[in-house]
Residue frames as qw, qx, qy, qz and C-alpha x, y, z in Angstrom:
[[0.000, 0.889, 0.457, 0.000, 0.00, 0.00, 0.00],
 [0.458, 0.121, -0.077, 0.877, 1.58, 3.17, -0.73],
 [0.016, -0.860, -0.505, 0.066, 1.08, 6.86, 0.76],
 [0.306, 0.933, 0.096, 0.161, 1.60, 9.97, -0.05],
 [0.038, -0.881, 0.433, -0.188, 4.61, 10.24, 2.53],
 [0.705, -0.338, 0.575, -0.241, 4.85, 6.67, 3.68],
 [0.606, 0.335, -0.611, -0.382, 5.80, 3.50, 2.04],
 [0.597, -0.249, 0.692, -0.320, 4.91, -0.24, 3.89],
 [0.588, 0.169, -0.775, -0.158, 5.83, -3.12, 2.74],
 [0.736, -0.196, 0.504, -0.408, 3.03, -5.80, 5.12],
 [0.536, 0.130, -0.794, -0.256, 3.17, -9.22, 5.27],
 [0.669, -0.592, -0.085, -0.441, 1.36, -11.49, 7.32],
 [0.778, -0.364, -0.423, 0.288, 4.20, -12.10, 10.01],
 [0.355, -0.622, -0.152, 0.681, 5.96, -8.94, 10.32],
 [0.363, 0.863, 0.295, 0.192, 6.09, -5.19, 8.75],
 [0.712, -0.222, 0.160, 0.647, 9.03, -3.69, 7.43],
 [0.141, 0.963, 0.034, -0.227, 9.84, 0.03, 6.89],
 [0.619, 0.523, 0.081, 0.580, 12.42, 1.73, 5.39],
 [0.628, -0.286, -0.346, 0.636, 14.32, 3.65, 7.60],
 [0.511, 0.210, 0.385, 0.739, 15.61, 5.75, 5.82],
 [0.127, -0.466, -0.537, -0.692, 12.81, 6.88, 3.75],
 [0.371, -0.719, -0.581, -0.086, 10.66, 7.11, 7.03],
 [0.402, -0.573, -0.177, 0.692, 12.94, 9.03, 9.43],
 [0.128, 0.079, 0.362, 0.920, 12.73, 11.71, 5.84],
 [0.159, -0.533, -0.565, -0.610, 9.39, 11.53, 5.56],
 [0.446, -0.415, -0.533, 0.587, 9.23, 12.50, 9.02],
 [0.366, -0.295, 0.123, 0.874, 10.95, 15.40, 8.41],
 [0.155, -0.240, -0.378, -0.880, 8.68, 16.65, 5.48],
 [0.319, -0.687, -0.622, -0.200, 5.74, 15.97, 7.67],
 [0.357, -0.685, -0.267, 0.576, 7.07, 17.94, 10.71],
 [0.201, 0.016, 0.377, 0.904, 8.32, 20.55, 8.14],
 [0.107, -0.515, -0.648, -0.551, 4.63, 20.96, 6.52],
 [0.526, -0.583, -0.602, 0.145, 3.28, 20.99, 10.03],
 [0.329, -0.570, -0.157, 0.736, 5.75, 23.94, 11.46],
 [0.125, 0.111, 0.530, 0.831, 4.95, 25.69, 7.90],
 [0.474, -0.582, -0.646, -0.136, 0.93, 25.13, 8.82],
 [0.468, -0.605, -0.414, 0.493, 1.71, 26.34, 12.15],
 [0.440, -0.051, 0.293, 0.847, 3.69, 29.16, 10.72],
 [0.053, 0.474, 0.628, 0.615, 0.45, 30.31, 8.47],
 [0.411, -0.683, -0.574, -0.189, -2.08, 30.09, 11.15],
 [0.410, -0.602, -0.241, 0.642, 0.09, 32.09, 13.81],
 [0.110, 0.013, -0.271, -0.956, -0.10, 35.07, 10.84],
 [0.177, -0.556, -0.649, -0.487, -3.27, 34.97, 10.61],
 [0.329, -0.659, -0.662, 0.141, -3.27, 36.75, 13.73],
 [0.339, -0.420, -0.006, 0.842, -1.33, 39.48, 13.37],
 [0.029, 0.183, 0.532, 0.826, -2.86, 39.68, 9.69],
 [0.539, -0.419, -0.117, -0.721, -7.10, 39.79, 11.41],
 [0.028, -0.100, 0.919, -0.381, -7.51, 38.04, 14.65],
 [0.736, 0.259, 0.243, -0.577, -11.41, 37.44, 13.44],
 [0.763, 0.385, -0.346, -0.387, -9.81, 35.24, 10.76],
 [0.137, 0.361, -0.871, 0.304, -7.47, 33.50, 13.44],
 [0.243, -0.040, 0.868, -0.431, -10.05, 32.61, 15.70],
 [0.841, 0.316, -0.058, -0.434, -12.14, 31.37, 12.54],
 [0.544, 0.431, -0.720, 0.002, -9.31, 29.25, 11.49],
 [0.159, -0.288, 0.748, -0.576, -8.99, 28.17, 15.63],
 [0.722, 0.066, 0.312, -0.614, -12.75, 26.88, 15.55],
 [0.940, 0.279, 0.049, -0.189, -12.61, 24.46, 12.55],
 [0.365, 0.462, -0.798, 0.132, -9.30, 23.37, 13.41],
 [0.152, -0.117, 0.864, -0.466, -10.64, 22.04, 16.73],
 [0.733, 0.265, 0.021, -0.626, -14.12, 20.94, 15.00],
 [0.842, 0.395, -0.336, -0.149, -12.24, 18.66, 12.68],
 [0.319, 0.410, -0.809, 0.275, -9.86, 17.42, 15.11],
 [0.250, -0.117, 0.815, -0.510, -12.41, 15.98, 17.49],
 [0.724, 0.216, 0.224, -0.615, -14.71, 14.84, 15.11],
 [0.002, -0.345, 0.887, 0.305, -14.51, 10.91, 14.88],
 [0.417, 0.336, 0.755, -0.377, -16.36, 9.32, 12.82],
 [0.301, 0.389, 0.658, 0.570, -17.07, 11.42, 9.66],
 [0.049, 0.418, 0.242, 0.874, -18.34, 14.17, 8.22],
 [0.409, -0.623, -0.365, -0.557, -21.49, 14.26, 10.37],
 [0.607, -0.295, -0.388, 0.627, -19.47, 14.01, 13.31],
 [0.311, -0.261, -0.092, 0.909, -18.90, 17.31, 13.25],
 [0.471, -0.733, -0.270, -0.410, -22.75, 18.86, 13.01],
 [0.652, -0.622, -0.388, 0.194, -22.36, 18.58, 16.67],
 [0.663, -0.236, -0.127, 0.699, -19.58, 20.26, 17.18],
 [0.272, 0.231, 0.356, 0.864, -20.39, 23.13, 14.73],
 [0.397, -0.740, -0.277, -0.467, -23.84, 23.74, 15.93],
 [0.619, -0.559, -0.241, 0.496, -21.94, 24.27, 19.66],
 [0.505, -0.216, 0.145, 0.823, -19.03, 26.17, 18.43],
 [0.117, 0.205, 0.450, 0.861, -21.03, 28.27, 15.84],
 [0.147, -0.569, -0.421, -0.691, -24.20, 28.83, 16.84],
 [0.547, -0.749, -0.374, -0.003, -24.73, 28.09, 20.76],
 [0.654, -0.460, -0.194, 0.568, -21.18, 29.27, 21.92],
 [0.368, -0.154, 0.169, 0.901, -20.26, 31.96, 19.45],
 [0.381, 0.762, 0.350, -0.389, -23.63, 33.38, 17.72],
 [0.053, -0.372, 0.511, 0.773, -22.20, 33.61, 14.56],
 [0.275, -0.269, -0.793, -0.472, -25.25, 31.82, 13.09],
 [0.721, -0.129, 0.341, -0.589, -28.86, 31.32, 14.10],
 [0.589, -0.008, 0.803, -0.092, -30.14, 27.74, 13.89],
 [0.505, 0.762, 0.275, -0.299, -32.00, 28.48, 10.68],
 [0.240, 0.812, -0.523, -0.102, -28.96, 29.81, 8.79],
 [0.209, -0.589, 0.780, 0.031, -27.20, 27.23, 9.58],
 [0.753, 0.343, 0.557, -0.065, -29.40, 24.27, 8.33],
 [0.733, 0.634, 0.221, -0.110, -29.60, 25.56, 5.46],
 [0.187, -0.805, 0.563, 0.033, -25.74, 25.22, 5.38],
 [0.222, -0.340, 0.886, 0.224, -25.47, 21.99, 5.33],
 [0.784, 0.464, 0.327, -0.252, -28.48, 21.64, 3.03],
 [0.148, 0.866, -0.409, -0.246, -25.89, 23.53, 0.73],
 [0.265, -0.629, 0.731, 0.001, -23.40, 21.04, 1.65],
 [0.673, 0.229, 0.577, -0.402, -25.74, 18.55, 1.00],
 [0.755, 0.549, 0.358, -0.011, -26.67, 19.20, -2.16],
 [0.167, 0.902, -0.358, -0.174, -23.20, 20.42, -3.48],
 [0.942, 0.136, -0.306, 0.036, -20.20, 18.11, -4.13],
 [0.146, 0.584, -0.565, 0.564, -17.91, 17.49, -1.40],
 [0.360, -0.124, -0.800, 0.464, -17.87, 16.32, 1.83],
 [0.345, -0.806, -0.478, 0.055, -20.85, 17.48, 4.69],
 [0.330, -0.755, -0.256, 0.506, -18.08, 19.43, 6.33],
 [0.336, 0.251, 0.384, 0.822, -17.78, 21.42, 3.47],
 [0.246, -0.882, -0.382, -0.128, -20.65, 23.20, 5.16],
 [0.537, -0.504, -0.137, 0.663, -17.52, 25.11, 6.92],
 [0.187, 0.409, 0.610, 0.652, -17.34, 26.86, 3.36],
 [0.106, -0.699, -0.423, -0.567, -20.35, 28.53, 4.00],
 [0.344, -0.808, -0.361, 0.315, -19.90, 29.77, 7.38],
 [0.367, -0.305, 0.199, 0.856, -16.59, 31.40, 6.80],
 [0.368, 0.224, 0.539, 0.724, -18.24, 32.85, 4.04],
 [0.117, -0.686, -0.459, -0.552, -20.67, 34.31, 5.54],
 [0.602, -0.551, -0.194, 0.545, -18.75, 35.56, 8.73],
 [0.157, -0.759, 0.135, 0.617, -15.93, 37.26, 6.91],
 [0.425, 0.713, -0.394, -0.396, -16.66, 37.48, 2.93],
 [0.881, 0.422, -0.212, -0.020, -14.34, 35.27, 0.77],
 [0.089, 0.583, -0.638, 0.495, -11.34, 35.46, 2.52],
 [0.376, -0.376, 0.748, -0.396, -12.99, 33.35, 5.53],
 [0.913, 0.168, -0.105, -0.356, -14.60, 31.17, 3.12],
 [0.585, 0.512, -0.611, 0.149, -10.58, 30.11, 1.90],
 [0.025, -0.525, 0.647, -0.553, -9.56, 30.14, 5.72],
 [0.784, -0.161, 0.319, -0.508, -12.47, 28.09, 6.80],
 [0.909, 0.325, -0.162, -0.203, -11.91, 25.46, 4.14],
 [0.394, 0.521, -0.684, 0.323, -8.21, 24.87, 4.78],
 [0.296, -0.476, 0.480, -0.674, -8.94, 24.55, 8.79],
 [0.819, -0.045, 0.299, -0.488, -11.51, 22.00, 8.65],
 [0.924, 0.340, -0.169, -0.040, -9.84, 19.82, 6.35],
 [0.004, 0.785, -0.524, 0.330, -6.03, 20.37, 7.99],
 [0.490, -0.364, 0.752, -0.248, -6.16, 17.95, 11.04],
 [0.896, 0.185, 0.344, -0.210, -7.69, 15.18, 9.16],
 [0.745, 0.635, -0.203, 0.032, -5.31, 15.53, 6.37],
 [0.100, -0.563, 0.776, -0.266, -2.19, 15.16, 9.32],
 [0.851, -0.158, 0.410, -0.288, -4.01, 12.18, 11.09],
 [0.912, 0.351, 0.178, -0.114, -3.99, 10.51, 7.88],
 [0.647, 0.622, -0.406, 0.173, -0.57, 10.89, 6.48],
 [0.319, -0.513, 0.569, -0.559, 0.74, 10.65, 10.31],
 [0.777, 0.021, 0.522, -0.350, -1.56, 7.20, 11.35],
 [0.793, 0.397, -0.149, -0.436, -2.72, 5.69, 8.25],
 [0.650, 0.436, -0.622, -0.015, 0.68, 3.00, 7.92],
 [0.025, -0.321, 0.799, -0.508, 0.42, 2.22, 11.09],
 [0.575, -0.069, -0.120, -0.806, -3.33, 1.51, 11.09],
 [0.823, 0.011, -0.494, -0.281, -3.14, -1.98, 10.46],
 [0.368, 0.168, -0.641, 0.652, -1.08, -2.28, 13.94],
 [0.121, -0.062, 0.433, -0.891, -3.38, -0.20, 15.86],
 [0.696, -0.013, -0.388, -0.604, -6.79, -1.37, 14.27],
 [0.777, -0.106, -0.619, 0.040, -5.69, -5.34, 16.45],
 [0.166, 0.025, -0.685, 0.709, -5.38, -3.49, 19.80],
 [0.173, -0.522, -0.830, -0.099, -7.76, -4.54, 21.42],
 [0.158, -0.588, -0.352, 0.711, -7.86, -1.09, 23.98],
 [0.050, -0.135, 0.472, 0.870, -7.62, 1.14, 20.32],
 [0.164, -0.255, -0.556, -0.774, -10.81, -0.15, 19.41],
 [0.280, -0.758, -0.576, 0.125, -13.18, -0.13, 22.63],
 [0.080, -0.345, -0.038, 0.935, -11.84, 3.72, 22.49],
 [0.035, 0.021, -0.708, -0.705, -13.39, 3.81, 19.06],
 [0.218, -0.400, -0.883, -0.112, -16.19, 2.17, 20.04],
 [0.322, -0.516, -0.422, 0.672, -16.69, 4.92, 22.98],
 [0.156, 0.398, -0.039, -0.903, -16.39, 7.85, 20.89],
 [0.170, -0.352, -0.684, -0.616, -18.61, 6.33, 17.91],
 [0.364, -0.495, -0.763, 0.200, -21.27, 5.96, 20.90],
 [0.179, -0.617, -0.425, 0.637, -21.13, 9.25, 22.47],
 [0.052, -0.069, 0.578, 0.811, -21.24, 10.55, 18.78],
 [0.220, -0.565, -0.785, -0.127, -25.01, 8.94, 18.73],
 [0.221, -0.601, -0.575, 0.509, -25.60, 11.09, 21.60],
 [0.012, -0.386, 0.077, 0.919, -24.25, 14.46, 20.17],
 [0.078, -0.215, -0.708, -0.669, -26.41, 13.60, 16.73],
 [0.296, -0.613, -0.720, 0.139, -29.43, 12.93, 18.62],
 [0.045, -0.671, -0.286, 0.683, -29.10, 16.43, 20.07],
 [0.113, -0.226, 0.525, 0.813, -28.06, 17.86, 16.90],
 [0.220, -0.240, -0.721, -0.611, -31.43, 16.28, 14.81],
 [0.104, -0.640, -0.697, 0.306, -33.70, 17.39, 18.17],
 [0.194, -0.425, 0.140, 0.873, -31.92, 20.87, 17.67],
 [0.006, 0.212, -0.417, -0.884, -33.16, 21.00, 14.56],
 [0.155, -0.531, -0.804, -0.220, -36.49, 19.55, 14.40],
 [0.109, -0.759, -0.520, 0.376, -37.65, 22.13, 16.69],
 [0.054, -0.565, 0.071, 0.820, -36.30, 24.76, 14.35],
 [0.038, 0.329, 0.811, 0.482, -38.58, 23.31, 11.44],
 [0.548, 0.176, 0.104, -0.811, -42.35, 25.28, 11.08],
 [0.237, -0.066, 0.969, -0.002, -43.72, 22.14, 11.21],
 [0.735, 0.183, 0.072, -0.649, -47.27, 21.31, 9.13],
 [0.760, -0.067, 0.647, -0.003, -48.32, 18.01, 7.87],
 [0.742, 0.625, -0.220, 0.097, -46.85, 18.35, 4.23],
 [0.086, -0.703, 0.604, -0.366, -43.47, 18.79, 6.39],
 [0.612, -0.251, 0.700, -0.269, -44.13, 15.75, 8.34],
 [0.903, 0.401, 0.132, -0.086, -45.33, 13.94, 5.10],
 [0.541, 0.702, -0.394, 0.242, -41.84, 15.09, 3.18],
 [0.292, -0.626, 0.687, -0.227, -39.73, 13.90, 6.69],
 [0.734, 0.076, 0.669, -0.091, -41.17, 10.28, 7.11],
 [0.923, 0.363, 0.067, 0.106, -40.70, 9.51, 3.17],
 [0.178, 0.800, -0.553, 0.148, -37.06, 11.14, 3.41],
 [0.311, -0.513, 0.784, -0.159, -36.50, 8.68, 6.48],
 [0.926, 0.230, 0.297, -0.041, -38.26, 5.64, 4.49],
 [0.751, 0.631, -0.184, 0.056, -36.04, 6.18, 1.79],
 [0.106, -0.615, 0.756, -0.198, -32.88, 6.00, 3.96],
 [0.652, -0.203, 0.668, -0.295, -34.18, 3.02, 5.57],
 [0.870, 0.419, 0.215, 0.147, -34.80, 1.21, 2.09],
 [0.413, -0.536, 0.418, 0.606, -30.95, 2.62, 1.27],
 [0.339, 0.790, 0.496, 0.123, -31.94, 4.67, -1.13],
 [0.631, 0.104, 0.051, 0.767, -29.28, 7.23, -2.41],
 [0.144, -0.549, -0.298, 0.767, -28.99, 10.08, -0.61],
 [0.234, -0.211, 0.428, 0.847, -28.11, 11.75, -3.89],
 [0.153, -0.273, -0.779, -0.543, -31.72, 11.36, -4.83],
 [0.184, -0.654, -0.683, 0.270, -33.43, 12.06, -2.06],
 [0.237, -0.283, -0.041, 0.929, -31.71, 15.72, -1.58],
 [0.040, 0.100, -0.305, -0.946, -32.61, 16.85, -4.87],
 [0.332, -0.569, -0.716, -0.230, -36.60, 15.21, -4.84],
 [0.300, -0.539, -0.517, 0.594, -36.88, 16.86, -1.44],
 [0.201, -0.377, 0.049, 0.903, -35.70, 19.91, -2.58],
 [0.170, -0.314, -0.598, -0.718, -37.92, 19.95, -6.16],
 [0.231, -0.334, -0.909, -0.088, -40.77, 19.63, -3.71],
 [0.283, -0.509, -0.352, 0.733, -40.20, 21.81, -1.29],
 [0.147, -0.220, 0.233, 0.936, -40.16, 24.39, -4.17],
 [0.348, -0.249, -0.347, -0.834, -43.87, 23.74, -5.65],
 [0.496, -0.538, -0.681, -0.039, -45.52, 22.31, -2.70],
 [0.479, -0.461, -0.483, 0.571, -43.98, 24.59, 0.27]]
């Protein structure tokens, strides 16, 4: 399996590196990293509104495990209950956006930044949110298959998936109560969640939903 900075050569009795090549690639990761660092400490001297945008969806995307929708929770904390930079409203319709756009969910960062500070915090958002995940992975990833058979590694895992459930759960009460509910609304929820449940592509639901919404609501 090759990566981008890594190179592992597995077999199934033991896994052999390249010294060498690793103790370098080291070196360009820690390099990138103090370069990275480097950016984000200008960013405060350059607007300290775009630092402590960059600050938010760095620590969004580093504690969200699990995936994209991991980090709803976090965002509707950080963005709308702790900082008021959104209402609840706005912000849905964020990661409808996201939703129906191509990219990842947290591509919904995108639209905050953008609508914080202009284009400029669009760029700054995007980089931020996508940053820690893009260490983890070049950082972890060859080691994975090592860490993936401890046995402690994956009842962590297990733990945060779990308390993940919990944050979602708030996250999709959060937002049910910020719906103007009527019974087309309730009709257009319950076939959304059939169609999940019959795994039915998102990609299809979005945009139906959305036609609907537009000559029925």
């Amino acid at each position: 399996m090759a990566w981008p900075f890594f190179r592992v050569s597995i077999s199934s009795t033991s896994v052999d590196y390249d010294k060498k090549e690793i103790q370098w690639n080291a070196k360009q990761i820690i390099g990138l990293l103090i370069t990275f660092s480097l950016c984000v400490a200008g960013l405060y001297f350059i607007s300290a509104k775009l630092f402590n945008l960059a600050a938010v969806m760095l620590k969004i995307d580093l504690f969200a495990f699990g995936g994209g929708f991991a980090s709803l929770p976090l965002m509707l904390h950080e963005i709308v209950m702790n900082r008021g930079w959104l209402d609840s409203k706005t912000f849905m319709d964020g990661i409808a956006l996201g939703q129906v756009t191509p990219g990842p969910i947290i591509i919904t960062a995108t639209f905050v930044g953008y609508l914080v500070y202009g284009l400029l915090g669009a760029i700054v958002a995007t980089i931020a949110i996508l940053t820690p995940s893009f260490f983890m992975v070049i950082t972890i990833a060859p080691f994975f298959d090592r860490l993936k058979n401890s046995v402690h590694f994956m009842r962590a895992i297990d733990g945060i998936f779990a308390s993940f459930v919990g944050l979602l759960l708030f996250v999709c009460i959060k937002f049910a109560m910020a719906v103007p509910w009527d019974v087309i609304r309730i009709l257009l929820g319950l076939t959304a969640l059939t169609a999940l449940l019959r795994k039915v592509d998102i990609l299809y639901i979005v945009p139906v939903g959305a036609v609907i919404s537009v000559f029925i609501l």
